[in-house]
C-alpha positions in Angstrom: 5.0 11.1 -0.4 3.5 9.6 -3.7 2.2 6.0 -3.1 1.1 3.2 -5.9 -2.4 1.3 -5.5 -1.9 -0.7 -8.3 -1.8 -4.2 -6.6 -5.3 -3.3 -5.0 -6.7 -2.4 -8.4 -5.2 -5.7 -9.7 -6.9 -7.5 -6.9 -10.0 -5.9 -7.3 -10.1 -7.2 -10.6 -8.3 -10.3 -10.7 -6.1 -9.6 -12.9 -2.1 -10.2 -12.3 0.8 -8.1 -13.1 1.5 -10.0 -16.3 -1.9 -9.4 -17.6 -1.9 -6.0 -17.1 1.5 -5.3 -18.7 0.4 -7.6 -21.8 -3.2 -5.8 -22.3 -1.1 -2.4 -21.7 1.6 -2.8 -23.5 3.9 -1.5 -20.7 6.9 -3.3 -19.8 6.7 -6.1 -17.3 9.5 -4.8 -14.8 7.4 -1.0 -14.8 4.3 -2.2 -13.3 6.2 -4.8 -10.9 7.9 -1.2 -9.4 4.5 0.3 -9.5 3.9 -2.9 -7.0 6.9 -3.1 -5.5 6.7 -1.4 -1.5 3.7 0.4 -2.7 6.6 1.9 -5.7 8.3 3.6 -3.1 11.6 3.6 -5.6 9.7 5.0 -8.7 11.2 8.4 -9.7 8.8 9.7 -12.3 6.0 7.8 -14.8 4.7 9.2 -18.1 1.3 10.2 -18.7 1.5 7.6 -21.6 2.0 4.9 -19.3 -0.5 6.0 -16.5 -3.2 6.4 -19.7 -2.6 3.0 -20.9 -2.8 1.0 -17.5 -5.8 3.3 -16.6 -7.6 2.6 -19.6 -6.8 -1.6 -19.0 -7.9 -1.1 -15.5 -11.4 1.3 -16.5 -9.5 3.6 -13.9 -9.1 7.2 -12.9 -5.5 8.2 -12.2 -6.1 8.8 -8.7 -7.5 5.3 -8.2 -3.8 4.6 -8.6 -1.8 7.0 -7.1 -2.2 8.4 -3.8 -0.2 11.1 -1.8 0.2 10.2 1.8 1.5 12.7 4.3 4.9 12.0 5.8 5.3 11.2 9.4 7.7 14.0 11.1 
């Protein structure tokens, strides 16, 4: 399963969810689901969008997005 590290890249750096959708241009209620139970209920993200918040963040994509094995 696909989990978000946003809010550890936003603590890293200080910066709230607010900021980051102002500098990014991305709306306000995407990056609080990226946040949101680690975006658990996100169904798909452009590569616009990932771009933009990477290049806010000085980020790699996979500093956001990690893929964690499922429990069986």
């Amino acid at each position: 399963m696909i989990r978000f590290t946003v809010e550890e890249a936003l603590n890293a750096r200080g910066m709230s969810m607010y900021a980051l959708a102002k500098e990014s241009g991305v709306r306000p209620n995407t990056i609080s689901q990226w946040v949101t139970k680690d975006g658990v209920d996100v169904k798909s993200i452009t590569v616009d969008t990932l771009d933009r918040v990477c290049t806010v963040l000085k980020c790699q994509p996979g500093d956001l997005i990690k893929h964690i094995e499922d429990e069986k």
